[in-house]
N, C-alpha and C positions, 0 to 999 in steps of 0.2 A: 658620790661618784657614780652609783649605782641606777640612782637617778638621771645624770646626767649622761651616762651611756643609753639608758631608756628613752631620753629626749632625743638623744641624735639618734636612735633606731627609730621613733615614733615619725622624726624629722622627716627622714626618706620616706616611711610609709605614706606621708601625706604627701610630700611631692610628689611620688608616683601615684597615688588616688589621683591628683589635682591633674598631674598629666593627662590620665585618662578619661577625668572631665573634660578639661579643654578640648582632649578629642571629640568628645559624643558630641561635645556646645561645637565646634567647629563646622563637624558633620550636621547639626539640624540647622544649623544656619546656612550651609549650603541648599541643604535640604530648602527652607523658607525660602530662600533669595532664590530658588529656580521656581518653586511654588506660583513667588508674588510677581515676578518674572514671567510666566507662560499664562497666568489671570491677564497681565497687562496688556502680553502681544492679544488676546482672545476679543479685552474688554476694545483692542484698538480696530478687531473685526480682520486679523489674520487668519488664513487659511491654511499656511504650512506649520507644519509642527510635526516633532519627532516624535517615534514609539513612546519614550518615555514623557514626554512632554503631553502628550494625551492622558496617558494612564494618571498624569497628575492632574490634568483639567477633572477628568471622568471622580478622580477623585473628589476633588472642590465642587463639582456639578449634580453629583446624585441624587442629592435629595430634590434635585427642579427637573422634573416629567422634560424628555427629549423635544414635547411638543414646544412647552413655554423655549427653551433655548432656543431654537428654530427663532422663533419671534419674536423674541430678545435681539439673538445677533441680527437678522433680516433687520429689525427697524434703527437698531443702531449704526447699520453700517450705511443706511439709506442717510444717515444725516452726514456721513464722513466721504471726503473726497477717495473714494473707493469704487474698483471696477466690477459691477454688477452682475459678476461670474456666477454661473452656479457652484454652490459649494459642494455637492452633492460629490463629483468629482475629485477633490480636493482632500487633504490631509486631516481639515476639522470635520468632514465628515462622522467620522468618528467619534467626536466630541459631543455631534449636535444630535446624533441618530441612537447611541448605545446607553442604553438606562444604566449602566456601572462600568468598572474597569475590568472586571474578571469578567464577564463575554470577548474580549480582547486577548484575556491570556491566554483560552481556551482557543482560542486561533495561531495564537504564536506558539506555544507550547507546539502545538503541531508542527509547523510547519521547523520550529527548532527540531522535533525529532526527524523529523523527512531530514533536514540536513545532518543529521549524525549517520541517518544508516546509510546515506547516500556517500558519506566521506569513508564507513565503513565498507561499502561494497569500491570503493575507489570509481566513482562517476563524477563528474560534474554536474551542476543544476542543469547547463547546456545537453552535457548527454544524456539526463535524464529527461529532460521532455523530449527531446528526437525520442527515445524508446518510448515514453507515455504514448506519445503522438501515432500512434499504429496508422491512421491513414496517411500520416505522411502531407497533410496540407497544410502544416504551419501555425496551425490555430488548434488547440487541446479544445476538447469536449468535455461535460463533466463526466460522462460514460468513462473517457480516456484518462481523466483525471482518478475517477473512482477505482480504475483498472490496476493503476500505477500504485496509488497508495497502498491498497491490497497487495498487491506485488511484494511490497516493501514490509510484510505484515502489519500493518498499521489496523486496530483494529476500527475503522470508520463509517459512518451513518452516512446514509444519503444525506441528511438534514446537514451533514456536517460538509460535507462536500460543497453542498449547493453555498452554505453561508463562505467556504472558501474562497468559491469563483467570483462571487460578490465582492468580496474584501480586495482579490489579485485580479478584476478584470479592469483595468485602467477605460477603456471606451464603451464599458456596459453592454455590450453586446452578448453577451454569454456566451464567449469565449475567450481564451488564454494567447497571448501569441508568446514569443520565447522570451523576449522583454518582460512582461507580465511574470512568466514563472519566475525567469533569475532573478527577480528585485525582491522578489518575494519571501523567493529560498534565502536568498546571498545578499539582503541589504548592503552590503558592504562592498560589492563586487564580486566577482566570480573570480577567485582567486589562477581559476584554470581554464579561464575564457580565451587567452592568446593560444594555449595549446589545441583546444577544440573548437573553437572556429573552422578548425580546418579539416575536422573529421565528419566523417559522412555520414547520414542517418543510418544507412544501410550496415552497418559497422558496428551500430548500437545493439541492444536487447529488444528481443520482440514480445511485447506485454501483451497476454489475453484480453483480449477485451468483452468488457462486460457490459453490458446494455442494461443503462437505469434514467430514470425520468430527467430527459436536458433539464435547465436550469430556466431554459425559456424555450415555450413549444415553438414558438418564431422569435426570429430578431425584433426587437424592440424600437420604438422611434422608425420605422419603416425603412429600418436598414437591410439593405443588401447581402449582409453575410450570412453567409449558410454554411454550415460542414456538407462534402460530399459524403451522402450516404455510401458503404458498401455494397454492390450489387454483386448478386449470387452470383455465383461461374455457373457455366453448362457444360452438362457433361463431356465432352470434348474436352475442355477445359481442363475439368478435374482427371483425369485421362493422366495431364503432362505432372500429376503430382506421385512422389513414390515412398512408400512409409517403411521402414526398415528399423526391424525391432533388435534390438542392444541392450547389453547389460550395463547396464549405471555406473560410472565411476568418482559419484560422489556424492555424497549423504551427510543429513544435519539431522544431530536427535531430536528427535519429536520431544521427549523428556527434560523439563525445566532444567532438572538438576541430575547428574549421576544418579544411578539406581547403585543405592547401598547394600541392600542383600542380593547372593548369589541367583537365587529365586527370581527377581525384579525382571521383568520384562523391559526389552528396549526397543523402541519401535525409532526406525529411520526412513525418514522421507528424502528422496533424490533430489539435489541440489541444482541439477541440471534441468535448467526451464527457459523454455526463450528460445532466443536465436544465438546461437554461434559462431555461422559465417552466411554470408548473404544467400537468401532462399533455403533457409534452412531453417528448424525450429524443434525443437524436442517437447515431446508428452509424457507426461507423469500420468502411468496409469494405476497409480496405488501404492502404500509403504510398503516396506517389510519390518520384519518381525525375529528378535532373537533372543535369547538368556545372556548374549556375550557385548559386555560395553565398549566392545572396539566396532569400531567401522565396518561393517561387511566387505569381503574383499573378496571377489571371484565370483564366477557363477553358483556356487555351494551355498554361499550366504549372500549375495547380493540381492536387486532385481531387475525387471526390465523394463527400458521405455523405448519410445517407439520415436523416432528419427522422420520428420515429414520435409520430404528437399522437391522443391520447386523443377521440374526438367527442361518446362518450355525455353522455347530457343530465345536463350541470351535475356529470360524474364529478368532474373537476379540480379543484373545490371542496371536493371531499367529503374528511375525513380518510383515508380508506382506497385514497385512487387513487394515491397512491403505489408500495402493493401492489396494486393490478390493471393500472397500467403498467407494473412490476417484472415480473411474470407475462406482459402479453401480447408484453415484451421475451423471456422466454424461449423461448417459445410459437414466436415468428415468426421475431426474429432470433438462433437460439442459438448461444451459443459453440463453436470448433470443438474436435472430441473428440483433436484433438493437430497438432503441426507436426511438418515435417520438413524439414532443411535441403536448398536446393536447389544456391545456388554461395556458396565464400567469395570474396571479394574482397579481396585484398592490395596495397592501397596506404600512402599517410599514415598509413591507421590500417587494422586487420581489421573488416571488415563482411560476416557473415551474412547473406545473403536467405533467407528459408523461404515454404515455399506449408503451407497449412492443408487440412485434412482435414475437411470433414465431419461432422455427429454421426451422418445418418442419407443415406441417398439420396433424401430428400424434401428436402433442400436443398443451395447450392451456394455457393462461396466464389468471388471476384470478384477479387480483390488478392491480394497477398503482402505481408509484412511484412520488416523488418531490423532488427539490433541490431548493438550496438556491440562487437566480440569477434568470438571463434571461435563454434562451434557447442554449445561447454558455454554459453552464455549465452541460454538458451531466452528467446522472449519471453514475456511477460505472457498467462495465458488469455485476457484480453478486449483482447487486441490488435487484434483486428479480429473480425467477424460474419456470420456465413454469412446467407443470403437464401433464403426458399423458391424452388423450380426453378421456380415460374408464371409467377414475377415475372422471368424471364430470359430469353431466348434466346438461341442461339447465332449470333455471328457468321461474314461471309461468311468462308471459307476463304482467298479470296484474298488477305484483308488481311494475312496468315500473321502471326500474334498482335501484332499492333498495329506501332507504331513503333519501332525498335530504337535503342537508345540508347548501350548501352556493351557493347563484346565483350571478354572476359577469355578464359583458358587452357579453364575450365572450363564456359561458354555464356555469353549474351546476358541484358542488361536491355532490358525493352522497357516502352514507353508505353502500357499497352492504352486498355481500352474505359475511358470513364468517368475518364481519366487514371491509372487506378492502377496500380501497380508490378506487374509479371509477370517471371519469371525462366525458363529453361530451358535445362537442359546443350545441351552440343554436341552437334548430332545430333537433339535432342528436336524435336520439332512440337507448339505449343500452339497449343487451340481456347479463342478468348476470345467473354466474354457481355457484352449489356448489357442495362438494362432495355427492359422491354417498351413501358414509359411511365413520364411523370416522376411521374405519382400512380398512385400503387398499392394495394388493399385485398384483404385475407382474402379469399380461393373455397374451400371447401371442394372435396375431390376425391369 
């Protein structure tokens, strides 16, 4: 009897084993019949095929050099009644160009996280390229492209960028139009495309833009398209722009994770970047710095950025003031031409402070910033913005560089002028600035 309650226990065990066979046998036969399936459409000399349907050619294809597939499918498809396209274009691109499947993933992985913080920041792909897009002429640059990801902290290479625009530029020209992005981002469709069709660029966020090697120093094949450079304002110009410094009213920790011990420093950078309403754009001119894990709230713990609103008559309406506030951002508050780490801090977690540099001696940086790591984790180029020297002066000596906040091995965090974050080894003497006044405008020197 005992046996036979063991037989019918053993019974189920093996039905359910055998279940879960048939499953896996199910699945690799799926698996196979799409395999011998996307060999077949290849070997018949088709050109479309899906993400995954690549990644399974790429697989079946690796071991044969990009070159021989090239001319393989090239003389196969010369003997079959087929249209003499280039494929280059085309979907098997892919198949016939990429030595394996993971240089593929390493593009989509990408462009899947762009879609996650973009669904997180609540944008569409549509409204993300209108903000990418800083000049405003319909066609992204990889400048604009490189601008935007950064934006998005993404931490990305030029190299990475450039092989982006390649893979999303449908007509090779090196550049993006909005087609190009959304298919890219939103395979599937743009789930929010009926709603924002109808929203205006000027409505969107306005992305720093960073200038790095286009993708193609001219258009290619003797085409015509070009991006409109930005050209400098003159002073007149910059005249009608007015910078009005404000205390922050919103902060993201710099710090991966909660600071555990009471001790733990927390450094918050302001969340407010971009544009807010048409001809308007706010500058981050450095973090701040506290022992307390809530949010800085008020002028006491908070800091300041500086408000830059377009005044020319009825600019911010005009389609093009996008690019002439992009420009008089460069113009006034430029990004600094590099950091360098000042103390790390070893607690809970590794935290970085760096002071910035500079682009010219006609301006001067205010803040410091921090990141989360060692000193391999450089921050963001537009982490914060230098200010011309008119609009500053130096403070009294006595205050000996503001408030001192936390001492480690290697110097001091202090609270400077304006609330922002200031660092300096042991031993060092720092001279802090503030503004001159809280509204400020263009002087020519």
């Amino acid at each position: 009897g005992g046996r036979g309650g063991g037989g019918g226990s053993g019974g189920g065990g093996v039905a359910r084993a055998g279940e879960s066979q048939h499953g896996v046998a199910r699945a690799l036969d799926t698996y196979e019949c799409d395999v011998v399936a996307e060999c077949l459409a290849f070997l018949s000399s088709s050109t479309e095929f899906t993400p995954r349907a690549q990644h399974l050619l790429l697989r079946c294809l690796q071991l044969n050099s990009p070159a021989n597939r090239q001319a393989f499918f090239k003389d196969v498809r010369a003997c079959r009644r087929r249209r003499q396209v280039s494929w280059s274009k085309t979907a098997v691109a892919a198949v016939l160009s990429e030595p394996d499947e993971f240089v593929l993933f390493e593009h989509r992985a990408l462009l899947a996280a762009v879609a996650r913080r973009l669904q997180q920041l609540g944008l569409s792909s549509r409204q993300a390229f209108h903000a990418f897009n800083s000049s405003r002429s319909g066609q992204m640059t990889s400048s604009e492209l490189f601008s935007g990801l950064r934006y998005l902290d993404m931490p990305v290479t030029v190299p990475q960028v450039h092989e982006s625009m390649r893979r999303l530029d449908a007509d090779a020209d090196g550049l993006l139009t909005v087609d190009d992005f959304v298919s890219g981002i939103s395979p599937l469709g743009d789930q929010h495309a009926a709603e924002t069709e109808s929203v205006s660029p000027m409505q969107e966020l306005l992305i720093p833009l960073h200038h790095i090697q286009e993708l193609y120093s001219a258009p290619p094949n003797g085409s015509d398209a070009c991006q409109p450079a930005l050209v400098s304002l003159s002073n007149e110009q910059l005249r009608e722009f007015v910078a009005t410094v404000r205390m922050c009213t919103a902060y993201k920790l710099v710090n991966s994770k909660q600071p555990r011990a009471a001790s733990d420093v927390c450094v918050w950078q302001p969340s407010e970047r971009g544009m807010g309403r048409p001809g308007c754009a706010t500058v981050t001119l450095g973090h701040c710095a506290s022992l307390s894990s809530s949010p800085p709230m008020g002028a006491s713990a908070g800091c300041a950025v500086l408000e830059l609103r377009d005044l020319g008559s009825a600019a911010a309406n005009k389609p093009e003031s996008g690019a002439r506030l992009q420009t008089a951002l460069e113009q006034l508050c430029p990004v600094p031409g590099r950091y360098r780490p000042v103390i790390v801090l070893h607690g809970s977690e590794t935290l970085t402070i760096w002071s910035a540099v500079p682009p010219s001696a006609d301006f001067v940086v205010l803040g410091c910033v921090a990141t989360s790591g060692g000193p391999e984790n450089q921050p963001a180029f537009d982490s914060l913005r230098c200010v011309p020297k008119s609009w500053v002066r130096s403070d009294d000596p006595s205050l000996q560089g503001g408030t001192k906040i936390y001492d480690c091995l290697d110097g001091s965090l202090y609270r400077g002028s304006h609330g922002l974050l200031l660092a300096a080894k042991l031993g060092q003497r720092m001279t802090t600035r503030s503004f001159v006044a809280s509204q400020l405008s263009f002087k020519a020197v």
